[in-house]
C-alpha positions in Angstrom: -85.6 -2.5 178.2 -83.7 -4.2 175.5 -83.6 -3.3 171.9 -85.3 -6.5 171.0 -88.1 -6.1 173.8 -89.1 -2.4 172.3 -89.0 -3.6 169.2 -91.6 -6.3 169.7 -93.2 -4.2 172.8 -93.8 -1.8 169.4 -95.0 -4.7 167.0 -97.5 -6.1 169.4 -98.7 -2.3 170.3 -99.0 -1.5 167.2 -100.6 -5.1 166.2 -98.4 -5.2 163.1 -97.1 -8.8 164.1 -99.6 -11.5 163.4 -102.2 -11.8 160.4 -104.4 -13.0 163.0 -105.6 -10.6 165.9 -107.2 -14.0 167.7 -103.3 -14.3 168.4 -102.6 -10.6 170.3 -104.3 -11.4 173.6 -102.3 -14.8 174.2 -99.1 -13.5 173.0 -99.5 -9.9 174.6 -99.8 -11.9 178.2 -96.9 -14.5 177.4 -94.8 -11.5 176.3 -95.2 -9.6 179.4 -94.1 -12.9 181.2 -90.9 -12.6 179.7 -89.9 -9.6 179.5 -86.4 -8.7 181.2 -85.4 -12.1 181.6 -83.5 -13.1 178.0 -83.9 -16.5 178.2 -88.0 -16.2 178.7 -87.9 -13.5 175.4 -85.9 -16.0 173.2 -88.5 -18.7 174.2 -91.3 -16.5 173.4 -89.8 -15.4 170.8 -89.0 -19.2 169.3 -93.0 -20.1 170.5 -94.6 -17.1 168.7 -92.2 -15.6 165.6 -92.4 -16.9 162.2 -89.2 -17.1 159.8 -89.7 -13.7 158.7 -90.7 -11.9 162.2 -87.4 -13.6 163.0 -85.7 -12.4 160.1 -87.4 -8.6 161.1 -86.4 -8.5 164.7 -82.5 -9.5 163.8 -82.2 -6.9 161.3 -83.4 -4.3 163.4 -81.1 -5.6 166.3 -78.4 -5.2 164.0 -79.9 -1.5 163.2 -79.8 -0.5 166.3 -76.3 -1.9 167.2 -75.4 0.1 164.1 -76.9 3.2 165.2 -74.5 3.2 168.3 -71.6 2.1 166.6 -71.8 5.5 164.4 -73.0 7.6 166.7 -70.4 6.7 169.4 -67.4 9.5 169.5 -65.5 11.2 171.8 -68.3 12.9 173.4 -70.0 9.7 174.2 -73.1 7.6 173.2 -75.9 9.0 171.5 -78.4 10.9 173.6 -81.8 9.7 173.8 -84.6 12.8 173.1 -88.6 13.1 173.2 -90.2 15.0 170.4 -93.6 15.1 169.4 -95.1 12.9 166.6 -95.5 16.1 164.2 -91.8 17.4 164.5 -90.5 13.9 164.2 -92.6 13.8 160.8 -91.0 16.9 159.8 -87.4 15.8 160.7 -87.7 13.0 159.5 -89.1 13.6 155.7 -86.5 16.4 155.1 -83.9 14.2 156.2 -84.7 11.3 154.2 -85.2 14.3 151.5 -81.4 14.9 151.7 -80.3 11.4 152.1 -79.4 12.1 155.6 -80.3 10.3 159.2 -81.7 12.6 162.0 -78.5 13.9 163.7 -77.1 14.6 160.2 -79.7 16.8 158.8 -80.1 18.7 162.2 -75.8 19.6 162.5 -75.8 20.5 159.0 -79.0 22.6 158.8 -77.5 24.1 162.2 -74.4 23.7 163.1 -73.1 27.3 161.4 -75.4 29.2 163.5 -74.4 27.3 166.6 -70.8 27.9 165.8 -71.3 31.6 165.2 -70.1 33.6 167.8 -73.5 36.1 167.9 -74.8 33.0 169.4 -75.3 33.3 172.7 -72.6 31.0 175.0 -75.7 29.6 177.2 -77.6 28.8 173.6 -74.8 26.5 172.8 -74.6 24.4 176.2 -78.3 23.7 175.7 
């Protein structure tokens, strides 16, 4: 799935997209019509997005191509995880606490205990 099909995937789950909820049915069924084909999403996207929506959905496009671009080192992309809700509340409130994305607050909280050598070798593989 694309970044710009989970994004709206999100908005119409969520049914944060339109004032008018008389609107989710039609454009839930015309969405699922064109998703994975990128000509279909631009239509829908062009039939059923506002100025602003638009405006939205670029900016978090260009988020998420941001995202990678910092993320991607030597070792690799980014690596996708699952956690629940509650811990991603948690994460996420002390790391905008310290000014810091996700990954940033979790190597600096941990990275010196990961580094130490009491550590167990299998502990830092995982």
């Amino acid at each position: 799935m694309s970044a710009a099909e989970k994004y709206l995937h999100r908005k119409l789950h969520e049914e944060t997209l339109f004032d008018d909820d008389d609107l989710y049915p039609s454009a839930k069924r015309a969405f699922s019509r064109a998703r994975g084909d990128e000509i279909k999403l631009n239509r829908w996207c062009e039939s059923w997005l506002n100025t602003d929506q638009w405006i939205k959905l670029k900016a978090s496009l260009r988020a998420a191509r941001k995202r990678l671009n910092d993320y991607f080192d030597d070792n690799g992309p980014p690596v996708t995880i699952t956690i629940s809700r509650d811990a991603w509340k948690i994460l996420s409130a002390l790391s905008n606490r310290n000014k810091l994305t996700l990954s940033e607050f979790i190597i600096k909280r941990h990275e010196k205990s990961w580094l130490n050598p009491s550590v167990s070798k299998s502990a830092k593989e995982n």
